[in-house]
Backbone atoms as SQL, in Angstrom:
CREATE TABLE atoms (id INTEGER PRIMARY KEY, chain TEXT, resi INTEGER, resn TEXT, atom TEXT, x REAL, y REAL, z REAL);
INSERT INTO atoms VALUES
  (1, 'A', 1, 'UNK', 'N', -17.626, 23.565, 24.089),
  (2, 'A', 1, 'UNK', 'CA', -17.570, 23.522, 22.638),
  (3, 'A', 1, 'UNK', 'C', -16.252, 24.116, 22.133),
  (4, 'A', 2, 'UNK', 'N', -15.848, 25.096, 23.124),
  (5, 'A', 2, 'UNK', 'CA', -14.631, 25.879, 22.175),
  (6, 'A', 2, 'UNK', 'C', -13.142, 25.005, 22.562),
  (7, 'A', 3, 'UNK', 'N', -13.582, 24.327, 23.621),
  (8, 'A', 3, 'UNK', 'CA', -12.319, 23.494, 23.898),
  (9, 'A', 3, 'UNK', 'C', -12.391, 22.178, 22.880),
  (10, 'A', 4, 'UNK', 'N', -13.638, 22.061, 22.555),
  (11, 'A', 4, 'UNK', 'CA', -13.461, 20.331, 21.410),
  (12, 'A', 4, 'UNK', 'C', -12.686, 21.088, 20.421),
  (13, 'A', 5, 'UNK', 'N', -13.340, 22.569, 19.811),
  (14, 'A', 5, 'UNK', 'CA', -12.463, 23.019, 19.089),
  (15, 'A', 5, 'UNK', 'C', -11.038, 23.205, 18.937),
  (16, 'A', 6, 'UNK', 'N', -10.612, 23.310, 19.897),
  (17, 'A', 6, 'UNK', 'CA', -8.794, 23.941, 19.831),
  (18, 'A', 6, 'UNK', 'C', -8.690, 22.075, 20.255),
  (19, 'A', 7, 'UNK', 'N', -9.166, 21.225, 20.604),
  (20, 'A', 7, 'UNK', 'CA', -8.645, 19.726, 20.385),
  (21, 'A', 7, 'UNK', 'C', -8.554, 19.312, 19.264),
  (22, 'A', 8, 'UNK', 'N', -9.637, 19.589, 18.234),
  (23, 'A', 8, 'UNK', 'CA', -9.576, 18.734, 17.116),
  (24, 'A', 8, 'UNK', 'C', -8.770, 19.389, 16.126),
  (25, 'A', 9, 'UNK', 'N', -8.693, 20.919, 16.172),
  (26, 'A', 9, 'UNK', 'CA', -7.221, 21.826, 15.950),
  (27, 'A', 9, 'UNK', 'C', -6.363, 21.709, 16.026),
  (28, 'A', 10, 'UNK', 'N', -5.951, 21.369, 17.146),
  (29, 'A', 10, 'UNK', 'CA', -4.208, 20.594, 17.335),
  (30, 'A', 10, 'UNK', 'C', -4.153, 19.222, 16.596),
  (31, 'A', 11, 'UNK', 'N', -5.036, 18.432, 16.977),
  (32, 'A', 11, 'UNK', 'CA', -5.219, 17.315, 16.365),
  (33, 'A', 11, 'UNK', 'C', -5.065, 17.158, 14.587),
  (34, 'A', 12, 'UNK', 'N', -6.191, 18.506, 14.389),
  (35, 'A', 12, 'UNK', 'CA', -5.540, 18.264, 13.044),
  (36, 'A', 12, 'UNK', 'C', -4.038, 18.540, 12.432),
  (37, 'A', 13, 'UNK', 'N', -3.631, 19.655, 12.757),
  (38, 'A', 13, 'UNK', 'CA', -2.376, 20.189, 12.910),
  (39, 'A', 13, 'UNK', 'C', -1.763, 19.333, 12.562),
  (40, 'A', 14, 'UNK', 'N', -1.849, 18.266, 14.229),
  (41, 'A', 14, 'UNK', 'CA', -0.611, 17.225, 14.073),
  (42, 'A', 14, 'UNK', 'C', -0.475, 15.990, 12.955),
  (43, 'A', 15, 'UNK', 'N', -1.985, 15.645, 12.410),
  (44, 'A', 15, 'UNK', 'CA', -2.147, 14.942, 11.218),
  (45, 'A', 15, 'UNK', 'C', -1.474, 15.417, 10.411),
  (46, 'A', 16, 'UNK', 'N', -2.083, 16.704, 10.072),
  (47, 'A', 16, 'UNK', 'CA', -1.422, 16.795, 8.679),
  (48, 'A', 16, 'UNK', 'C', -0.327, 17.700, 8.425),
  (49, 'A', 17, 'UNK', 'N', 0.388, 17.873, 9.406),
  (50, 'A', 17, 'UNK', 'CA', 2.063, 17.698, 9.278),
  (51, 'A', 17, 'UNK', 'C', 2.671, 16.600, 9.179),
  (52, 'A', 18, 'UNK', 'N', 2.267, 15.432, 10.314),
  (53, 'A', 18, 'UNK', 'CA', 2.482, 13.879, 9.875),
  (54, 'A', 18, 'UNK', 'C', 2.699, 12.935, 8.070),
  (55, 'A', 19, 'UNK', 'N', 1.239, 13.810, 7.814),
  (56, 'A', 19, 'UNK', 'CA', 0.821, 13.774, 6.609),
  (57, 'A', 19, 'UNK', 'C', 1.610, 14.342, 5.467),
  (58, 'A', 20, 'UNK', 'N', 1.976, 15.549, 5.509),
  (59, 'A', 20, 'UNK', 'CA', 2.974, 15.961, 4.885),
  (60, 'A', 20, 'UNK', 'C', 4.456, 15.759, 4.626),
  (61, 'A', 21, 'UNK', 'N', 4.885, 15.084, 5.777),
  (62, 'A', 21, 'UNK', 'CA', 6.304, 14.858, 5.810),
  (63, 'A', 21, 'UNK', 'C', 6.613, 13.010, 5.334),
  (64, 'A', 22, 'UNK', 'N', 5.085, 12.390, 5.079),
  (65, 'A', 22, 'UNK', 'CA', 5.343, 11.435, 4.546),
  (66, 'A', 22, 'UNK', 'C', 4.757, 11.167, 3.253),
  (67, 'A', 23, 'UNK', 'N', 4.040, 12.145, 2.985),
  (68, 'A', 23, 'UNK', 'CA', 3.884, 12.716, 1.259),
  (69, 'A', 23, 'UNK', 'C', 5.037, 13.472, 0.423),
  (70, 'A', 24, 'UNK', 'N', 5.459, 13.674, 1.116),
  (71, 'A', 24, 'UNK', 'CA', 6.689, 14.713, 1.023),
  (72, 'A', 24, 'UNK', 'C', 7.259, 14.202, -0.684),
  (73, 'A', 25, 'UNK', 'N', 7.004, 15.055, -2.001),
  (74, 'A', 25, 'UNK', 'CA', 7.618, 14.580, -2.978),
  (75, 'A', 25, 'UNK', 'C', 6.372, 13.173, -3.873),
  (76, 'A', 26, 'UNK', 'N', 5.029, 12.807, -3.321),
  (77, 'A', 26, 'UNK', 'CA', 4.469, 12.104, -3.698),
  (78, 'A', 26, 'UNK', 'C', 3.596, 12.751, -4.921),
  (79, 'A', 27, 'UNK', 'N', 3.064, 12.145, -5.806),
  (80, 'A', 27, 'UNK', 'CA', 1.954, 12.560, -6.152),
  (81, 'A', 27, 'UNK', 'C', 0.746, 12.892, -6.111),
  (82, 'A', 28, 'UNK', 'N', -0.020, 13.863, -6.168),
  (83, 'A', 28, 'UNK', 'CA', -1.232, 14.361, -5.329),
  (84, 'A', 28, 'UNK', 'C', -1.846, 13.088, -6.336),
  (85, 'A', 29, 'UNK', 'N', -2.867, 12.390, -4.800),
  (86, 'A', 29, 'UNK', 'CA', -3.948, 11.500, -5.388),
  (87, 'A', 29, 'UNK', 'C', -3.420, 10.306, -5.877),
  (88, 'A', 30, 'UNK', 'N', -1.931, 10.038, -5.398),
  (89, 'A', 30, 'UNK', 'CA', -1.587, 8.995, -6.377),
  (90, 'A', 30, 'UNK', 'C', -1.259, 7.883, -5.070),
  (91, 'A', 31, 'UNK', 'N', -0.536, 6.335, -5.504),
  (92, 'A', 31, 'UNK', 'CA', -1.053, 5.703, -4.765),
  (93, 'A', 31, 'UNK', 'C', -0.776, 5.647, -3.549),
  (94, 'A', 32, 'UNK', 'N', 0.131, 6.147, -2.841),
  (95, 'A', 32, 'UNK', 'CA', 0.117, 6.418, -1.418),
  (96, 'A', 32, 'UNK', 'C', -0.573, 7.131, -0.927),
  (97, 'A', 33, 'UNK', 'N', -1.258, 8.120, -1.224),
  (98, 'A', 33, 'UNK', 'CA', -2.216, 8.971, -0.834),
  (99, 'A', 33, 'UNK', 'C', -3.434, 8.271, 0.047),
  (100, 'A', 34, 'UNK', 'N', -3.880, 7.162, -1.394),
  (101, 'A', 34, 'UNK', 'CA', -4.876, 6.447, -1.229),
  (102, 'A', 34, 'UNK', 'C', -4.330, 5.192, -0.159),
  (103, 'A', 35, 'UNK', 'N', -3.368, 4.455, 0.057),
  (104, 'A', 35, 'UNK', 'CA', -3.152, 3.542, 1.441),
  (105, 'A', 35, 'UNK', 'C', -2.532, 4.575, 2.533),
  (106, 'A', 36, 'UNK', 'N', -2.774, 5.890, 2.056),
  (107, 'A', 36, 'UNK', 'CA', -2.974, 6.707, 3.651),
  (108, 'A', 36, 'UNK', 'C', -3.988, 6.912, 4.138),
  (109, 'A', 37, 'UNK', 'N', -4.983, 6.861, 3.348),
  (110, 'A', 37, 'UNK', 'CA', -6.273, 7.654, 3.800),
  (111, 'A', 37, 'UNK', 'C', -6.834, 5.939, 4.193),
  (112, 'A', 38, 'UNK', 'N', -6.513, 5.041, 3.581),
  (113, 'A', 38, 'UNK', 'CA', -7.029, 3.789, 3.988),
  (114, 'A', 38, 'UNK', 'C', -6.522, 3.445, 5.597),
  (115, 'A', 39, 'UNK', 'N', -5.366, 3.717, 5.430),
  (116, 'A', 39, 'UNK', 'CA', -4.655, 3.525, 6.971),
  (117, 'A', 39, 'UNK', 'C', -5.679, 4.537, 8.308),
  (118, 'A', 40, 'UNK', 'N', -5.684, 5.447, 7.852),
  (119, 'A', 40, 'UNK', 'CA', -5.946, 6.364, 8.577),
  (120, 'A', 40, 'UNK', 'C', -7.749, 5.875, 9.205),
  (121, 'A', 41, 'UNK', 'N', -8.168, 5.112, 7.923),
  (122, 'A', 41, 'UNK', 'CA', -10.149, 4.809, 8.257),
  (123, 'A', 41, 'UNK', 'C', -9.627, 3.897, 9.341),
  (124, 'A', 42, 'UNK', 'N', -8.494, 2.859, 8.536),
  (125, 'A', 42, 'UNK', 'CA', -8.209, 1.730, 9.426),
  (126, 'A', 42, 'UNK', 'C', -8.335, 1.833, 11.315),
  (127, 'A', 43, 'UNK', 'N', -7.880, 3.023, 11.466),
  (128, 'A', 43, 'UNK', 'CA', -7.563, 3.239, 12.590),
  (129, 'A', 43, 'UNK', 'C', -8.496, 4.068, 13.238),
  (130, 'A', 44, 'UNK', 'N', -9.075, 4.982, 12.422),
  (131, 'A', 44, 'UNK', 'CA', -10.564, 5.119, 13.234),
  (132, 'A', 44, 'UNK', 'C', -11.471, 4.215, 13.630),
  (133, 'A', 45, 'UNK', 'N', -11.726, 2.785, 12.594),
  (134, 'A', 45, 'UNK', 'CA', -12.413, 1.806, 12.987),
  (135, 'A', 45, 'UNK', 'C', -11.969, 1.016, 14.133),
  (136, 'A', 46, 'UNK', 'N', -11.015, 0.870, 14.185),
  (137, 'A', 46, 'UNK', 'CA', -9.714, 0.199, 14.783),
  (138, 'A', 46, 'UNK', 'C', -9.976, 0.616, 16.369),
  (139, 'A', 47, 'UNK', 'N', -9.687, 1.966, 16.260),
  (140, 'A', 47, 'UNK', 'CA', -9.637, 2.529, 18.019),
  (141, 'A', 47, 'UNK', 'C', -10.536, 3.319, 18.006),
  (142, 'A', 48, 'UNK', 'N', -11.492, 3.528, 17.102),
  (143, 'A', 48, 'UNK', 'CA', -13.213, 4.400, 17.588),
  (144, 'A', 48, 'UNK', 'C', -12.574, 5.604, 19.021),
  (145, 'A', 49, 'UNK', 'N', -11.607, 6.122, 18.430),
  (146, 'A', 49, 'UNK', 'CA', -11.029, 7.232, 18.653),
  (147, 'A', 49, 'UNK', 'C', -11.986, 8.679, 19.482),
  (148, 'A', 50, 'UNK', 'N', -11.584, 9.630, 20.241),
  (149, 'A', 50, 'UNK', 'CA', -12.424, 10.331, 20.437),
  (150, 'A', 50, 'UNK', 'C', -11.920, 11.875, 19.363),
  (151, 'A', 51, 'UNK', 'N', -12.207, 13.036, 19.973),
  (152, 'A', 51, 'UNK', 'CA', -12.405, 14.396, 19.115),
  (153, 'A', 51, 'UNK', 'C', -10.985, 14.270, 18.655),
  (154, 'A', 52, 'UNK', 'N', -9.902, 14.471, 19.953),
  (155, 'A', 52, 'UNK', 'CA', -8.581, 14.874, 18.991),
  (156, 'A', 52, 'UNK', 'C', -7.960, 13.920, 18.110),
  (157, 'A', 53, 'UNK', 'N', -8.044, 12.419, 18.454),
  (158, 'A', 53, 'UNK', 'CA', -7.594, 11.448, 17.510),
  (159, 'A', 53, 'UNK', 'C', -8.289, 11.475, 16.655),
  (160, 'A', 54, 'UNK', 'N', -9.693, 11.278, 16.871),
  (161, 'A', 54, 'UNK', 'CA', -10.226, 11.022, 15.545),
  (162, 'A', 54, 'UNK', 'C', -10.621, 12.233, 14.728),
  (163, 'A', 55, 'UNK', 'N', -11.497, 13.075, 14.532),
  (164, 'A', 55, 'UNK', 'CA', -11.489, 14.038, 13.958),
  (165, 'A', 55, 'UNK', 'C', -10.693, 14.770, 13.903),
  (166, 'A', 56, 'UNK', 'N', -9.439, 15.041, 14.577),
  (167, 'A', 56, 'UNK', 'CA', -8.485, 15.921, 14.461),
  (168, 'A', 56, 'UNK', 'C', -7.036, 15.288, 13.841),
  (169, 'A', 57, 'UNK', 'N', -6.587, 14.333, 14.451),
  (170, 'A', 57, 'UNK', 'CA', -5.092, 13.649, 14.015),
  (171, 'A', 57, 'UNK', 'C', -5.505, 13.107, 12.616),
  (172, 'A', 58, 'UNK', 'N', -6.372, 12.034, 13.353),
  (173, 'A', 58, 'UNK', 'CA', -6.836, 11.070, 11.972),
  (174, 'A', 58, 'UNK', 'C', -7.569, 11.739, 10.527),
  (175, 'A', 59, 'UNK', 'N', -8.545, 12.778, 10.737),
  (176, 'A', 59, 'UNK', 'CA', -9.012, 13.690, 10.188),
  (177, 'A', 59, 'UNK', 'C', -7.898, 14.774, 9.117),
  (178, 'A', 60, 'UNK', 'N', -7.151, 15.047, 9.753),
  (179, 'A', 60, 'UNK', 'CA', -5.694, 15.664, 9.369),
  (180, 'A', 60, 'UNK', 'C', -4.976, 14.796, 8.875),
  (181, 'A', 61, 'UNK', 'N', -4.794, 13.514, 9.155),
  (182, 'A', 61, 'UNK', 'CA', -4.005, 12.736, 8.328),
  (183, 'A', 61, 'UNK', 'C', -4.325, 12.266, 7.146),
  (184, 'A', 62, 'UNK', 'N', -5.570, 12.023, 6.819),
  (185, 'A', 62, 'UNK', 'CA', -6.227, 11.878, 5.914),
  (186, 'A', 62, 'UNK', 'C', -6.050, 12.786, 5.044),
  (187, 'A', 63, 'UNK', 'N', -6.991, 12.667, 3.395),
  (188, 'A', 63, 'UNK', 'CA', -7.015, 13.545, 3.106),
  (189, 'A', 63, 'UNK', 'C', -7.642, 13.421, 1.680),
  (190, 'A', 64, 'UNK', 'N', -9.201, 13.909, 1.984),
  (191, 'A', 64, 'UNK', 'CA', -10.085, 14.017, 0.676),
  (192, 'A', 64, 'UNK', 'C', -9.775, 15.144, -0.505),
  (193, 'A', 65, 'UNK', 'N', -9.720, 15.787, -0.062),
  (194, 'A', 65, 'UNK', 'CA', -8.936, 16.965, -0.891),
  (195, 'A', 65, 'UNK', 'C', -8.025, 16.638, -1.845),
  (196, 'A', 66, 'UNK', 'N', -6.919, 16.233, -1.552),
  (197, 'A', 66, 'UNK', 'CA', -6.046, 15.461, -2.481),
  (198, 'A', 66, 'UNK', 'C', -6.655, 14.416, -3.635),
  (199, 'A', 67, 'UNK', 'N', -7.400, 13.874, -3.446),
  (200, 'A', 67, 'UNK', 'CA', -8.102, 12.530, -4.404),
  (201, 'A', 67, 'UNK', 'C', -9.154, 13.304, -5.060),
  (202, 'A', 68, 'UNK', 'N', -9.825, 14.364, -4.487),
  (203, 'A', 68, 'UNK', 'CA', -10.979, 15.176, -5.354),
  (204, 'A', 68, 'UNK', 'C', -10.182, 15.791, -6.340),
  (205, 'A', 69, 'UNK', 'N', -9.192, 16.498, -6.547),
  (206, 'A', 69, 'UNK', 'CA', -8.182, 17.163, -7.150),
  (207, 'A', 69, 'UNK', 'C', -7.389, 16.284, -8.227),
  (208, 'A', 70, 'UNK', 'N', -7.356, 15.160, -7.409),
  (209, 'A', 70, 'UNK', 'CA', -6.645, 14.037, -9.232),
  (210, 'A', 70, 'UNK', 'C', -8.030, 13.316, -9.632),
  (211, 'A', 71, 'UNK', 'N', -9.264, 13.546, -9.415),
  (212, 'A', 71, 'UNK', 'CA', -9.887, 13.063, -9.690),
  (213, 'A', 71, 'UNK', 'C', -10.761, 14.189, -11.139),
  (214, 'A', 72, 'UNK', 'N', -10.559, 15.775, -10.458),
  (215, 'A', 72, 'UNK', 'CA', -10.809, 16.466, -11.246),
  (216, 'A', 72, 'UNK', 'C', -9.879, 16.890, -12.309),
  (217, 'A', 73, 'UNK', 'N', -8.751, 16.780, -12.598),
  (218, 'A', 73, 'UNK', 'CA', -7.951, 16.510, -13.217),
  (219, 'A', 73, 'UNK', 'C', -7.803, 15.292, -14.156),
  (220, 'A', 74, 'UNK', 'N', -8.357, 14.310, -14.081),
  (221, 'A', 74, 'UNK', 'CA', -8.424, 13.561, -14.601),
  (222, 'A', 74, 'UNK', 'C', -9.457, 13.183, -15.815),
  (223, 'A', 75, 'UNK', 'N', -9.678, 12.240, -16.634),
  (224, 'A', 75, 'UNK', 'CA', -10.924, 12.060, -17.682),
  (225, 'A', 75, 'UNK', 'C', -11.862, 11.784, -16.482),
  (226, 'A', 76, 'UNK', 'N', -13.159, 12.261, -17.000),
  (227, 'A', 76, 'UNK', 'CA', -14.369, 11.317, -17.087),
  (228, 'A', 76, 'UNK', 'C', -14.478, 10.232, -15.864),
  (229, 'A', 77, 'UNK', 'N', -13.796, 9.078, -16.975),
  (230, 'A', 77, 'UNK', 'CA', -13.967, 8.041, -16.555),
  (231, 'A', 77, 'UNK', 'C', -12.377, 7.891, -15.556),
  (232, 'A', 78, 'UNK', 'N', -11.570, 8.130, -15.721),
  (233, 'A', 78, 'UNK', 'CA', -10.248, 8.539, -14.490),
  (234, 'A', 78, 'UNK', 'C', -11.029, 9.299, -13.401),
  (235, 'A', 79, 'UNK', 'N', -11.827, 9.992, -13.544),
  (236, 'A', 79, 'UNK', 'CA', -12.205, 10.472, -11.657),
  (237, 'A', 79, 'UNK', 'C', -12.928, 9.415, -11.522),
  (238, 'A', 80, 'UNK', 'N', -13.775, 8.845, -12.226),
  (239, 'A', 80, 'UNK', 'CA', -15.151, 7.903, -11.776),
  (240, 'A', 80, 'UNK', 'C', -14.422, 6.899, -10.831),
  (241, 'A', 81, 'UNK', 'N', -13.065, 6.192, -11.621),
  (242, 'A', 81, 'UNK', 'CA', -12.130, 5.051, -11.133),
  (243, 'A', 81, 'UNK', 'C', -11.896, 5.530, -9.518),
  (244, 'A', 82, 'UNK', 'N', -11.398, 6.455, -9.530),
  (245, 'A', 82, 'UNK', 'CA', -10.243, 7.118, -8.671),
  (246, 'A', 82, 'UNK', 'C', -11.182, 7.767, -7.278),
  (247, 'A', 83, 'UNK', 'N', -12.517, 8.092, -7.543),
  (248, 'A', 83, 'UNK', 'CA', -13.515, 8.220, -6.759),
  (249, 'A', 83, 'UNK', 'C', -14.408, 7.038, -6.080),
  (250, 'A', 84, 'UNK', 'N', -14.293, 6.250, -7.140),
  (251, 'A', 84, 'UNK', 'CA', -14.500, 4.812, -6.640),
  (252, 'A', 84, 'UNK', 'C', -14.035, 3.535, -6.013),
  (253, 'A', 85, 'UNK', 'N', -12.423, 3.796, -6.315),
  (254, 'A', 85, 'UNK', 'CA', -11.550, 3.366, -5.406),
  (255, 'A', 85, 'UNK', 'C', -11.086, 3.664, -4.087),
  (256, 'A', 86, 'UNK', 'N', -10.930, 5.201, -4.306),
  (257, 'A', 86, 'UNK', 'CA', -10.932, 5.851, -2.903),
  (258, 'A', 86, 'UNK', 'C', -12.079, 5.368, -1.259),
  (259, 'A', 87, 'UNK', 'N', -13.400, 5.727, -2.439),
  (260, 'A', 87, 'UNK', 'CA', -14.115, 5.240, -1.404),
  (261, 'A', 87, 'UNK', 'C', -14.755, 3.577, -0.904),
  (262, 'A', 88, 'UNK', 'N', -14.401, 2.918, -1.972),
  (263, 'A', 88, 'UNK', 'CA', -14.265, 1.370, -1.490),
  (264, 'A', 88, 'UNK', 'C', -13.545, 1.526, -0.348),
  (265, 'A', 89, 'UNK', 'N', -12.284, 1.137, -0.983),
  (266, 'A', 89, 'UNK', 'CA', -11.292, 1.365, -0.314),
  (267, 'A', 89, 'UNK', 'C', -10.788, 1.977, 1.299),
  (268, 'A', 90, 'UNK', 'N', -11.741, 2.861, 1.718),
  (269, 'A', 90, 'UNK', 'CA', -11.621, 3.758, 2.762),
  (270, 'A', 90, 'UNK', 'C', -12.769, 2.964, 3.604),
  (271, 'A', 91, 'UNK', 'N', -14.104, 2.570, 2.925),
  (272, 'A', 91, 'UNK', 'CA', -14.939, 1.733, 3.606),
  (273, 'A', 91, 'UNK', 'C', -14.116, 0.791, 3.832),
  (274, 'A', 92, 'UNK', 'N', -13.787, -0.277, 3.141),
  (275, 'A', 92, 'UNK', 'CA', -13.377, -1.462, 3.490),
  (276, 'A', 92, 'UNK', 'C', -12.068, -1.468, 4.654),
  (277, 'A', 93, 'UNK', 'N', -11.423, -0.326, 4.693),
  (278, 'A', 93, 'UNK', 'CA', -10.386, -0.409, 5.828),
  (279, 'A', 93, 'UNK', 'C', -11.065, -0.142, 7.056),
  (280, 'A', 94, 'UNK', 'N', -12.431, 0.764, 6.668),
  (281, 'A', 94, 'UNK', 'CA', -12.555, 1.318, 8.045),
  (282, 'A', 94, 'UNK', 'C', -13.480, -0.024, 9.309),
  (283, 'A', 95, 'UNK', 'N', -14.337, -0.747, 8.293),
  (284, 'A', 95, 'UNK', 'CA', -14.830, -2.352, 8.247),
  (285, 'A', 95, 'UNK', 'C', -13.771, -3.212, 8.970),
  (286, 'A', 96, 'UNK', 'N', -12.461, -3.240, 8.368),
  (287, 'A', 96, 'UNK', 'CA', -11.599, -4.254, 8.834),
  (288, 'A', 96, 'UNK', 'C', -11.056, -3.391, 9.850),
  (289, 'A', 97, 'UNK', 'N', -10.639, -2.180, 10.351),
  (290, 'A', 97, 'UNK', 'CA', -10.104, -1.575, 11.919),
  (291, 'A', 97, 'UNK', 'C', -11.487, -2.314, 12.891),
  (292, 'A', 98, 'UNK', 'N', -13.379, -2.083, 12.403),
  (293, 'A', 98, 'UNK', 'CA', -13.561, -2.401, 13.816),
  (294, 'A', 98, 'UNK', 'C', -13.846, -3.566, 13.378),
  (295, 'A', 99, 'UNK', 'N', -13.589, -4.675, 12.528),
  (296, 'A', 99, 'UNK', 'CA', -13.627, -6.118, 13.079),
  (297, 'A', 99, 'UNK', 'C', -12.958, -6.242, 13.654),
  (298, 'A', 100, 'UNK', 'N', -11.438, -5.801, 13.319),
  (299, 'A', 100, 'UNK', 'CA', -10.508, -5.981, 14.659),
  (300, 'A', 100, 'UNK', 'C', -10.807, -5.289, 15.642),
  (301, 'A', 101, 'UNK', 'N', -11.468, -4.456, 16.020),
  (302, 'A', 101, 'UNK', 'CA', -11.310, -3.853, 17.708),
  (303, 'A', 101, 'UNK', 'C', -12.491, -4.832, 17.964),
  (304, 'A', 102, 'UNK', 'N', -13.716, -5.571, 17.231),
  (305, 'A', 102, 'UNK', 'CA', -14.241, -6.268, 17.737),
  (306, 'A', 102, 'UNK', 'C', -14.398, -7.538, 18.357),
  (307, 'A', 103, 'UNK', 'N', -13.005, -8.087, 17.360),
  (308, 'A', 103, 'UNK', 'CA', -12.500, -9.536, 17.699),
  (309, 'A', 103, 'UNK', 'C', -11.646, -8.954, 19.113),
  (310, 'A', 104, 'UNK', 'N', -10.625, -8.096, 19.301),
  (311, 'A', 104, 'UNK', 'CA', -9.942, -8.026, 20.163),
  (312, 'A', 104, 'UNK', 'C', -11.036, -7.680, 21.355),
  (313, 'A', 105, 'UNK', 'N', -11.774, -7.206, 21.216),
  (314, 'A', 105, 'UNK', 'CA', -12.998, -7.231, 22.264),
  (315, 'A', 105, 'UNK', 'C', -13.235, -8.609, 22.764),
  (316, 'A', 106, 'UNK', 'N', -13.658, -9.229, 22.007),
  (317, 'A', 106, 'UNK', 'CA', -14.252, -10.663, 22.368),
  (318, 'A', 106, 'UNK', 'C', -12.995, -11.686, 22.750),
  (319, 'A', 107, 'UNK', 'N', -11.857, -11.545, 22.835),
  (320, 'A', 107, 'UNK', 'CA', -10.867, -11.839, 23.002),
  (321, 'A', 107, 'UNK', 'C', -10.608, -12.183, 24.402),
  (322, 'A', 108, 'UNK', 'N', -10.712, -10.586, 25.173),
  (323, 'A', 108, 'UNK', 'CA', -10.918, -9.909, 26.519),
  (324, 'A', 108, 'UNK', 'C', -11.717, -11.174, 27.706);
């Protein structure tokens, strides 16, 4: 257990420094945020990843925090949008990573 830990630790680490240096100057919650965190489902669906990729890199690269924060900041009806886009959005990428690892399966 304490070793998944210090995996998904580094893992995160390395996300979200990744994460940072290509936010770098963005707006919290604004639209790159959101085709990062889409990228990021993408690729959990995609490569059904184990502890350090997925919960840790991918996990770290991501980033809910950021979108809860312009969402609370926002009206009302601006978080409702922005909460609702997010999570379409994050479903639907994570849907299209494993159709593709599934087509590339059947491919094989």
């Amino acid at each position: 257990m304490f070793k998944d830990a210090v995996l998904v630790g580094l893992g995160a680490a390395l996300g979200s420094a990744v994460r940072y240096l290509l936010l770098a100057g963005a707006p919290l919650g604004g639209v790159e945020t959101h085709l990062l965190n889409a990228a990021a489902c993408f690729a959990l669906g995609a490569l059904a990843p184990g502890k350090f990729w997925g919960m840790g890199v991918f996990g770290g690269f991501s980033t809910f925090s950021a979108i809860s924060v312009a969402a609370a900041q926002s009206s009302a009806g601006g978080a409702a949008l922005t909460l609702a886009l997010s999570f379409s959005t994050c479903v639907a990428a994570w849907c299209a990573g494993d159709a593709a690892r599934s087509a590339a399966r059947g491919r094989r």
